[in-house]
mmCIF file of the N, C-alpha and C atoms, coordinates in Angstrom:
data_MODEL
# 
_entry.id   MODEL 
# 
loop_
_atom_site.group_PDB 
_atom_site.id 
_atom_site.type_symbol 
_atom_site.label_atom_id 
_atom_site.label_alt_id 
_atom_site.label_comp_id 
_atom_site.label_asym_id 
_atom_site.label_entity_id 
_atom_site.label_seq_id 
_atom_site.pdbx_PDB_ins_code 
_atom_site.Cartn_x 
_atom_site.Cartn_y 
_atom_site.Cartn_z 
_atom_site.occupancy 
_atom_site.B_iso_or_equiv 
_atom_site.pdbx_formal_charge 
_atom_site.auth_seq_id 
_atom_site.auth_comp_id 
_atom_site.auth_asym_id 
_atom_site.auth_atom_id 
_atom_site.pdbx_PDB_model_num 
ATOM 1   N N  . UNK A 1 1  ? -3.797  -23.879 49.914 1.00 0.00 ? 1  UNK A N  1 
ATOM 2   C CA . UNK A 1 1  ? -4.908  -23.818 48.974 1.00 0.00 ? 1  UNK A CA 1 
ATOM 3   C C  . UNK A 1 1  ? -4.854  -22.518 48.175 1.00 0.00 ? 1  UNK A C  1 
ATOM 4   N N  . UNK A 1 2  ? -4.576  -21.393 49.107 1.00 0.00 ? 2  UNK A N  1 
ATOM 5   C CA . UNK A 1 2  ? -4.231  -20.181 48.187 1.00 0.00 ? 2  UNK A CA 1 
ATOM 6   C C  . UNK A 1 2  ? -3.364  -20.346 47.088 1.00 0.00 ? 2  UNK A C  1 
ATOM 7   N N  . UNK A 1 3  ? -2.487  -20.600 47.262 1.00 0.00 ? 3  UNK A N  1 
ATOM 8   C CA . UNK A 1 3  ? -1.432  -20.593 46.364 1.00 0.00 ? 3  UNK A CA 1 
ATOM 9   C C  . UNK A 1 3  ? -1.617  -21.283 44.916 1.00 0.00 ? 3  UNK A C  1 
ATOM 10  N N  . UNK A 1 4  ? -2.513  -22.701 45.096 1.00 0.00 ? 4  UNK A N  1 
ATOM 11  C CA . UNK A 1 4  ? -2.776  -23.466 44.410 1.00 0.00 ? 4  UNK A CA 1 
ATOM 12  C C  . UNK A 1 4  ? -4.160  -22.811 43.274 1.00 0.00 ? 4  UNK A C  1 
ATOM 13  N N  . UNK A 1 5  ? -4.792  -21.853 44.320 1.00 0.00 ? 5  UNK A N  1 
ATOM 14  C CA . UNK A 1 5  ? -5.740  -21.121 43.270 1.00 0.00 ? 5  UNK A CA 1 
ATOM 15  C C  . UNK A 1 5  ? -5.044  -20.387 42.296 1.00 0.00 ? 5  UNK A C  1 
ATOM 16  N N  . UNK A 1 6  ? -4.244  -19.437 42.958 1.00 0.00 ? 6  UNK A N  1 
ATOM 17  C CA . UNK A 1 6  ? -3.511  -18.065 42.611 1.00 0.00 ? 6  UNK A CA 1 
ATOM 18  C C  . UNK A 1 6  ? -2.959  -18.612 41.308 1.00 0.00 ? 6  UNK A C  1 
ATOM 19  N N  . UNK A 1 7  ? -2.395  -19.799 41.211 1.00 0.00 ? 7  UNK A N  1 
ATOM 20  C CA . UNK A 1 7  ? -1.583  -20.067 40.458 1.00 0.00 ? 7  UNK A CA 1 
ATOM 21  C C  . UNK A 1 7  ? -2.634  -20.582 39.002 1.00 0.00 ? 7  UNK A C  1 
ATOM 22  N N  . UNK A 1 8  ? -3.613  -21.114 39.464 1.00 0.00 ? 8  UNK A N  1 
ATOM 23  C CA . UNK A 1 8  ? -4.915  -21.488 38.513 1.00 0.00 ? 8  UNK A CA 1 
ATOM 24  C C  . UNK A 1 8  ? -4.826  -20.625 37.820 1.00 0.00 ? 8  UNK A C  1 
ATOM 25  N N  . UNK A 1 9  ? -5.467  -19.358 38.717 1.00 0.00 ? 9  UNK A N  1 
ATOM 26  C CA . UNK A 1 9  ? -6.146  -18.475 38.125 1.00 0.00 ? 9  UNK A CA 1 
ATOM 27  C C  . UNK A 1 9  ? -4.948  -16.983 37.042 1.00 0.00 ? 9  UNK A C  1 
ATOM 28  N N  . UNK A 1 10 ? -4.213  -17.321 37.176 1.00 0.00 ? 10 UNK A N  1 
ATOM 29  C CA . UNK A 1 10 ? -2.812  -16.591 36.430 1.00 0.00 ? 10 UNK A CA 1 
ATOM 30  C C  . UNK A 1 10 ? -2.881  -17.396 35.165 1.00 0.00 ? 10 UNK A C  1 
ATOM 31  N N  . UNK A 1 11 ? -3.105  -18.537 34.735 1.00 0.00 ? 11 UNK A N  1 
ATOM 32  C CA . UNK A 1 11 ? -3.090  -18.854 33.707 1.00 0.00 ? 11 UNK A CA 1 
ATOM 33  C C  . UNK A 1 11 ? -4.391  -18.575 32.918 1.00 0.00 ? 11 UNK A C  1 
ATOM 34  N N  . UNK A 1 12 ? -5.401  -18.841 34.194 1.00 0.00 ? 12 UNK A N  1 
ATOM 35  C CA . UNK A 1 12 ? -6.847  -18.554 32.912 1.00 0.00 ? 12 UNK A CA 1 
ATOM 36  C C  . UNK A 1 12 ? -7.312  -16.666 32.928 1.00 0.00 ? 12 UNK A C  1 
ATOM 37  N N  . UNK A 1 13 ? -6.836  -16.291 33.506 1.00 0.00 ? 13 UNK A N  1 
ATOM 38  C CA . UNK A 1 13 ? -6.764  -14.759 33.332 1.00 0.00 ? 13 UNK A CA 1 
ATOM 39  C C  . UNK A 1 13 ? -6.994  -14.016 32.300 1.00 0.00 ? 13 UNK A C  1 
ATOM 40  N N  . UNK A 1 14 ? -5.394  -14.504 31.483 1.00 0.00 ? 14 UNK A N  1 
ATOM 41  C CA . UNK A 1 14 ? -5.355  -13.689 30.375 1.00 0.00 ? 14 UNK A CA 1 
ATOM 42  C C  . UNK A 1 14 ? -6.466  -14.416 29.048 1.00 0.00 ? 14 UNK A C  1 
ATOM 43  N N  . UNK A 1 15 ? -6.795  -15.437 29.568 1.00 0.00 ? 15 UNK A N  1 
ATOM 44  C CA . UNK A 1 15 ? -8.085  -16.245 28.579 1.00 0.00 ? 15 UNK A CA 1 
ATOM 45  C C  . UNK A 1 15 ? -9.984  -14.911 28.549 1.00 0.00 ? 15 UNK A C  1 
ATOM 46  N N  . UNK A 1 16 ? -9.725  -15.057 29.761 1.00 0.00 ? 16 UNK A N  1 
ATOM 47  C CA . UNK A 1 16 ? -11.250 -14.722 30.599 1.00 0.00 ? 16 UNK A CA 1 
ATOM 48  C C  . UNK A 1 16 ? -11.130 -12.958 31.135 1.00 0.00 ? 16 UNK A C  1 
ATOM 49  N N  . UNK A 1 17 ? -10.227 -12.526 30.162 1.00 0.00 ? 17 UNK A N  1 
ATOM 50  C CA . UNK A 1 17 ? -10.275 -10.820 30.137 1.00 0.00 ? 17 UNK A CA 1 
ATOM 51  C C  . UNK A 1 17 ? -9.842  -10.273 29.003 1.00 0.00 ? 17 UNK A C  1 
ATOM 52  N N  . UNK A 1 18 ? -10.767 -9.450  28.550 1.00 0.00 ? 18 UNK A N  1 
ATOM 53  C CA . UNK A 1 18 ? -10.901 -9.201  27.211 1.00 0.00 ? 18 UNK A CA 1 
ATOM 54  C C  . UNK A 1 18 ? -9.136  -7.966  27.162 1.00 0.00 ? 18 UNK A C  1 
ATOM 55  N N  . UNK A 1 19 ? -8.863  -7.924  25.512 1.00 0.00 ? 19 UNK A N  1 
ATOM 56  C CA . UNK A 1 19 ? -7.280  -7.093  25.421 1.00 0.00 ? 19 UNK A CA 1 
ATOM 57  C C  . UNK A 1 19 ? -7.891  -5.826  26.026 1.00 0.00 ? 19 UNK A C  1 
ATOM 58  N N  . UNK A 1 20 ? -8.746  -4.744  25.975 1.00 0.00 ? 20 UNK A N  1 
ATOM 59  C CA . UNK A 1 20 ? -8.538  -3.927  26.320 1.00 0.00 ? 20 UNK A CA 1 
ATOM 60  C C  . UNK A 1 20 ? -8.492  -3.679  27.964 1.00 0.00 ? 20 UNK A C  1 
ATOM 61  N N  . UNK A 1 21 ? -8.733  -4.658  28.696 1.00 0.00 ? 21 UNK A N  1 
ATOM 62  C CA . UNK A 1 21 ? -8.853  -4.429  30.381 1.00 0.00 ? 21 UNK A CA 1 
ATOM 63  C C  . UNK A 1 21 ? -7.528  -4.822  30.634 1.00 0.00 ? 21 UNK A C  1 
ATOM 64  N N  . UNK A 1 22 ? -6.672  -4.033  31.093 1.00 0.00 ? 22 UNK A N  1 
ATOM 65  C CA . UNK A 1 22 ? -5.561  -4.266  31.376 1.00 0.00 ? 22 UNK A CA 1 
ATOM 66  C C  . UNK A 1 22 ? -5.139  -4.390  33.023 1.00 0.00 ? 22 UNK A C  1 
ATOM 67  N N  . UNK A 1 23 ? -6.420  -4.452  34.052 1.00 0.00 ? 23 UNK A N  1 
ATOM 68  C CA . UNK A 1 23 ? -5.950  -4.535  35.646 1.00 0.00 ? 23 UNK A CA 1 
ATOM 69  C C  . UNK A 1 23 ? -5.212  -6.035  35.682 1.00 0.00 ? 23 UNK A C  1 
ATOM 70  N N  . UNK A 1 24 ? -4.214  -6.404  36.869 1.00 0.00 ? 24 UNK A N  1 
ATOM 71  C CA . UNK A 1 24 ? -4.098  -7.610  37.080 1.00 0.00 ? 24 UNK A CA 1 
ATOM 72  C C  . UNK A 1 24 ? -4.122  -8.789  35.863 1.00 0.00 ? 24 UNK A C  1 
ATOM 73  N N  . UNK A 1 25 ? -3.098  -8.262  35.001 1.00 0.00 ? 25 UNK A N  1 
ATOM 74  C CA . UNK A 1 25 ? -2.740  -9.160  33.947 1.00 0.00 ? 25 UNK A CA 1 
ATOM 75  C C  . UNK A 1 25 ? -1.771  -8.898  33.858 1.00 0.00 ? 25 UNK A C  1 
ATOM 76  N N  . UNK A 1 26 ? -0.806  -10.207 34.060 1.00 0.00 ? 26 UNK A N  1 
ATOM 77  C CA . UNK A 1 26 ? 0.815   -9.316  33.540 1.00 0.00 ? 26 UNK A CA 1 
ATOM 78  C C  . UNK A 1 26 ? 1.108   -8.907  32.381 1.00 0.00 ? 26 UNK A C  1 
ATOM 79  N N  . UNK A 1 27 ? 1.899   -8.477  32.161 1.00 0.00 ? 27 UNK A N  1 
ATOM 80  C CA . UNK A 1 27 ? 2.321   -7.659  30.833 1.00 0.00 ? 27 UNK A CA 1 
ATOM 81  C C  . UNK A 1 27 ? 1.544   -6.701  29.837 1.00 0.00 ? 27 UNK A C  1 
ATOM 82  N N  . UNK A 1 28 ? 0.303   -6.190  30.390 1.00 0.00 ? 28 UNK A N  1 
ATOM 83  C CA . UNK A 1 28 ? -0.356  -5.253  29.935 1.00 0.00 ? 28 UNK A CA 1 
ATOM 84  C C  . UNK A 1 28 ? 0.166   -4.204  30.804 1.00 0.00 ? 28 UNK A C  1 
ATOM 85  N N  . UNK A 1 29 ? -0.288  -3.132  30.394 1.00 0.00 ? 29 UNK A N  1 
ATOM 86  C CA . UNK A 1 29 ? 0.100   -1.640  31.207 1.00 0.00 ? 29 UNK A CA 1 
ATOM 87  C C  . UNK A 1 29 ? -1.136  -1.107  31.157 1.00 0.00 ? 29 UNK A C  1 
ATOM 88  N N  . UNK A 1 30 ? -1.145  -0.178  32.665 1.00 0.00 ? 30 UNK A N  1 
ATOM 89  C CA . UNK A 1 30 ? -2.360  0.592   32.558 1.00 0.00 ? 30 UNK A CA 1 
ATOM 90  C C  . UNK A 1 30 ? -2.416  1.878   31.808 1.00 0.00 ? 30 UNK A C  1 
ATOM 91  N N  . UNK A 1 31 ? -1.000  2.483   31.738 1.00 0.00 ? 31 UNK A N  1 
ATOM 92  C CA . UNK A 1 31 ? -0.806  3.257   31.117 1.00 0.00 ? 31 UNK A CA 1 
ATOM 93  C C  . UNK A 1 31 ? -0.985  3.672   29.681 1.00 0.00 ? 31 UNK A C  1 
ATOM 94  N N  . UNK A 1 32 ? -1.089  2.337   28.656 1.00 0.00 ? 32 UNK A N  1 
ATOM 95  C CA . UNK A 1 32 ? -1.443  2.330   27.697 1.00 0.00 ? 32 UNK A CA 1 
ATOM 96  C C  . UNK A 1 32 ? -3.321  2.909   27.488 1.00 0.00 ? 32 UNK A C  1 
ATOM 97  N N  . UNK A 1 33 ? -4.008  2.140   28.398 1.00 0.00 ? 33 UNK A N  1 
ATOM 98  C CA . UNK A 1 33 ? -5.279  2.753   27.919 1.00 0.00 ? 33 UNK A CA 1 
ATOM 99  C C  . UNK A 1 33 ? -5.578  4.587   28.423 1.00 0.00 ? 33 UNK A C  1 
ATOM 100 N N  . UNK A 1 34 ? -4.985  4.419   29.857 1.00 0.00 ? 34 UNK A N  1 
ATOM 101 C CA . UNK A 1 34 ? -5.004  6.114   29.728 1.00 0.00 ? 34 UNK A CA 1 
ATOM 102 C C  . UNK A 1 34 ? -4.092  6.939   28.589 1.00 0.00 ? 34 UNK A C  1 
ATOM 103 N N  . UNK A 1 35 ? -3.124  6.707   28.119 1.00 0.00 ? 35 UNK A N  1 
ATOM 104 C CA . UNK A 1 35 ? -2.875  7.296   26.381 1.00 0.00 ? 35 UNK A CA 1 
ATOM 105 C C  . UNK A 1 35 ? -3.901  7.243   25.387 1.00 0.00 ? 35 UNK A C  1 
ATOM 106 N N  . UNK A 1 36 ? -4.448  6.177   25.441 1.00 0.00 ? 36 UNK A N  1 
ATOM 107 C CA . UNK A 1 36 ? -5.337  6.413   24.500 1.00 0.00 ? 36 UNK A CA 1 
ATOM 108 C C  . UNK A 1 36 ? -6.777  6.692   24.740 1.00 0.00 ? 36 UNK A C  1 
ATOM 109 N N  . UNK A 1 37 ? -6.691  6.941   26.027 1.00 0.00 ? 37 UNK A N  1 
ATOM 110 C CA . UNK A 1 37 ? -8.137  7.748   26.297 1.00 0.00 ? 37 UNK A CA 1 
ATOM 111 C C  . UNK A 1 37 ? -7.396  9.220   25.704 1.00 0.00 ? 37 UNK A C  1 
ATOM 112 N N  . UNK A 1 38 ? -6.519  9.497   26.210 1.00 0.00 ? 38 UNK A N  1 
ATOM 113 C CA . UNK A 1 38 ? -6.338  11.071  26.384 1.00 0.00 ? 38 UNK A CA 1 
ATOM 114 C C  . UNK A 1 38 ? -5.926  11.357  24.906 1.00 0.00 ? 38 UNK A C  1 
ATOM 115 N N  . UNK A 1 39 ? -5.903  10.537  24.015 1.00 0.00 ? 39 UNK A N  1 
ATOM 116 C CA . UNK A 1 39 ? -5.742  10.475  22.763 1.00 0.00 ? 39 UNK A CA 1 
ATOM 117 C C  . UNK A 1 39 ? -7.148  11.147  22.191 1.00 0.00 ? 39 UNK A C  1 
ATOM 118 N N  . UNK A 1 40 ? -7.681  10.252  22.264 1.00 0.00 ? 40 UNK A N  1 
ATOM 119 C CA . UNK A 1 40 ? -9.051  10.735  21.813 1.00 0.00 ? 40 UNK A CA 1 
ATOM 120 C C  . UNK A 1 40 ? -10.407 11.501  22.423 1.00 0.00 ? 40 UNK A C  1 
ATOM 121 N N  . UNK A 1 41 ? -9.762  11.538  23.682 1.00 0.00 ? 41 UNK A N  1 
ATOM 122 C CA . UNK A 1 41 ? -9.953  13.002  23.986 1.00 0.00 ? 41 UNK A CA 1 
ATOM 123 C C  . UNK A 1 41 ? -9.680  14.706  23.875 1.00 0.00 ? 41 UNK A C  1 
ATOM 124 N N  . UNK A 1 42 ? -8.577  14.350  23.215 1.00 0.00 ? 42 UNK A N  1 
ATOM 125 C CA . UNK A 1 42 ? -7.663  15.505  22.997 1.00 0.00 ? 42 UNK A CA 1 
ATOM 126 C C  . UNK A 1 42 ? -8.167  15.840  21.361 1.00 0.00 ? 42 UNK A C  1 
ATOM 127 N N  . UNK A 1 43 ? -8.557  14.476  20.511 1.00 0.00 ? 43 UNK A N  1 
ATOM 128 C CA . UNK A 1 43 ? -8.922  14.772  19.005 1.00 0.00 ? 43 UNK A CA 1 
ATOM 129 C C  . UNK A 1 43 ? -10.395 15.053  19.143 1.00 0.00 ? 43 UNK A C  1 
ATOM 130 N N  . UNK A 1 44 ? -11.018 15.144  20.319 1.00 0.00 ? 44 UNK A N  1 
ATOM 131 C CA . UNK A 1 44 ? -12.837 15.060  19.778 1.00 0.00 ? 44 UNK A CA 1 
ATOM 132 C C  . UNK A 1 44 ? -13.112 16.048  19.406 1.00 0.00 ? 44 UNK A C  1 
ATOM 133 N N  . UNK A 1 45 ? -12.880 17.484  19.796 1.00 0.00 ? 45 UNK A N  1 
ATOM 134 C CA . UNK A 1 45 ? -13.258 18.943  19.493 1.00 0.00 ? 45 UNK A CA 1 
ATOM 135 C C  . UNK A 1 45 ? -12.574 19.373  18.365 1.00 0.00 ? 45 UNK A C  1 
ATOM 136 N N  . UNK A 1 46 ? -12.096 18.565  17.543 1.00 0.00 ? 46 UNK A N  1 
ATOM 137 C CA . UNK A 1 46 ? -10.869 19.009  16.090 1.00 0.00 ? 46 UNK A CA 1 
ATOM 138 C C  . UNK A 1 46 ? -11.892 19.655  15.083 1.00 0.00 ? 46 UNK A C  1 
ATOM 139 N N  . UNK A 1 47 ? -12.135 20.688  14.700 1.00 0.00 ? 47 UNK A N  1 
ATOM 140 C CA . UNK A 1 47 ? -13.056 20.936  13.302 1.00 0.00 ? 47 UNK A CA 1 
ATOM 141 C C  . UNK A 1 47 ? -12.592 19.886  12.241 1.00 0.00 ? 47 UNK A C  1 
ATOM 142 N N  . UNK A 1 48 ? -13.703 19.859  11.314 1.00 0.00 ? 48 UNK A N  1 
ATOM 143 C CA . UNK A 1 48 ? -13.797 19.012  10.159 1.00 0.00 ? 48 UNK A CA 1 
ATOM 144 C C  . UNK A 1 48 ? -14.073 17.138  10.257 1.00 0.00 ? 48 UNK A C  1 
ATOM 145 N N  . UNK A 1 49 ? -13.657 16.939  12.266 1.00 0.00 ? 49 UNK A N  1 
ATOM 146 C CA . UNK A 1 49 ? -14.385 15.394  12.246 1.00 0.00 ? 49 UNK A CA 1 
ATOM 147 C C  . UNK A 1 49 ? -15.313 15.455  12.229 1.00 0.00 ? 49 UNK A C  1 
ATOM 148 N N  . UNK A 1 50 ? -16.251 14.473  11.597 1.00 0.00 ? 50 UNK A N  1 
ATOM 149 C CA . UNK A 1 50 ? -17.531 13.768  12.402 1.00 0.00 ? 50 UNK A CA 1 
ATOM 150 C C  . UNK A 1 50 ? -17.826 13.159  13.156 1.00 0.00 ? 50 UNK A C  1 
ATOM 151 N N  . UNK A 1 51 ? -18.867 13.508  14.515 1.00 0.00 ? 51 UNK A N  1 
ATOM 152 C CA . UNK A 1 51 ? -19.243 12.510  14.976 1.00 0.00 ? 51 UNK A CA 1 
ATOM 153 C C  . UNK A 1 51 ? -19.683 11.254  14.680 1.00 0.00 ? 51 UNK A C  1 
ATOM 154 N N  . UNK A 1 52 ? -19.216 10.198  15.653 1.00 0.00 ? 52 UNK A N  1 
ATOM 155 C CA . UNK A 1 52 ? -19.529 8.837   15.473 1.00 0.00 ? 52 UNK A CA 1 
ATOM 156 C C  . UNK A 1 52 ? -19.792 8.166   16.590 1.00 0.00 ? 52 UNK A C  1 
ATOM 157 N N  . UNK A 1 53 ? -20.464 7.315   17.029 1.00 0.00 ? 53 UNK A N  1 
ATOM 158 C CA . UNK A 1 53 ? -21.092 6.153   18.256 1.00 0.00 ? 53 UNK A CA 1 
ATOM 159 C C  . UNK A 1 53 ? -22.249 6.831   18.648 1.00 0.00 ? 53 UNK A C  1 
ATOM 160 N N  . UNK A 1 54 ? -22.166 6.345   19.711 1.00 0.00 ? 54 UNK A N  1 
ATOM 161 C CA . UNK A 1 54 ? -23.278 7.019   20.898 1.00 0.00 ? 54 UNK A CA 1 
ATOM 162 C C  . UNK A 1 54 ? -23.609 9.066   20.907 1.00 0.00 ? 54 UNK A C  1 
# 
Protein backbone atom coordinates (compact mmCIF):
# COMPACT_ATOMS: atom_id res chain seq x y z
CA UNK A 1 0.00 0.00 0.00
CA UNK A 2 2.96 2.24 0.71
CA UNK A 3 4.43 2.07 -2.32
CA UNK A 4 1.25 2.50 -4.21
CA UNK A 5 0.72 5.90 -2.28
CA UNK A 6 4.37 7.04 -2.61
CA UNK A 7 4.06 6.63 -6.09
CA UNK A 8 0.53 8.72 -6.21
CA UNK A 9 1.76 11.18 -4.43
CA UNK A 10 5.24 11.94 -6.63
CA UNK A 11 3.15 12.77 -9.38
CA UNK A 12 0.65 15.16 -7.69
CA UNK A 13 3.44 16.89 -5.73
CA UNK A 14 4.87 18.96 -8.10
CA UNK A 15 0.96 20.06 -8.96
CA UNK A 16 0.05 20.85 -5.09
CA UNK A 17 3.44 22.87 -4.20
CA UNK A 18 3.84 26.11 -5.15
CA UNK A 19 7.67 26.93 -7.49
CA UNK A 20 9.13 28.57 -4.73
CA UNK A 21 8.98 25.55 -1.96
CA UNK A 22 11.50 23.47 -3.05
CA UNK A 23 11.50 20.45 0.01
CA UNK A 24 10.77 16.94 -1.42
CA UNK A 25 10.28 17.72 -5.05
CA UNK A 26 12.61 16.35 -7.41
CA UNK A 27 14.55 18.51 -9.39
CA UNK A 28 14.28 21.65 -7.42
CA UNK A 29 17.30 22.51 -5.17
CA UNK A 30 17.31 23.85 -1.85
CA UNK A 31 20.12 25.64 -2.52
CA UNK A 32 18.66 27.85 -4.95
CA UNK A 33 16.30 29.63 -2.45
CA UNK A 34 19.07 30.05 0.16
CA UNK A 35 21.03 32.13 -2.83
CA UNK A 36 18.49 34.08 -3.14
CA UNK A 37 17.67 34.77 0.28
CA UNK A 38 21.29 35.72 0.82
CA UNK A 39 20.89 37.71 -2.29
CA UNK A 40 18.67 39.99 -0.98
CA UNK A 41 19.88 40.08 2.06
CA UNK A 42 23.14 41.13 1.21
CA UNK A 43 21.32 44.13 -1.18
CA UNK A 44 18.87 45.47 1.69
CA UNK A 45 21.29 47.98 3.47
CA UNK A 46 22.64 49.38 -0.20
CA UNK A 47 22.18 53.38 -0.04
CA UNK A 48 19.97 54.90 -2.67
CA UNK A 49 17.22 51.71 -2.52
CA UNK A 50 13.89 52.10 -1.37
CA UNK A 51 12.08 50.34 0.81
CA UNK A 52 9.33 48.12 -0.33
CA UNK A 53 6.64 45.37 1.27
CA UNK A 54 6.01 44.92 4.72
Amino acid sequence: ISRILSARLKLLAPLAVQNNQVGFVKGRLLCENVLLASELVKDFDKPGLTRRGC
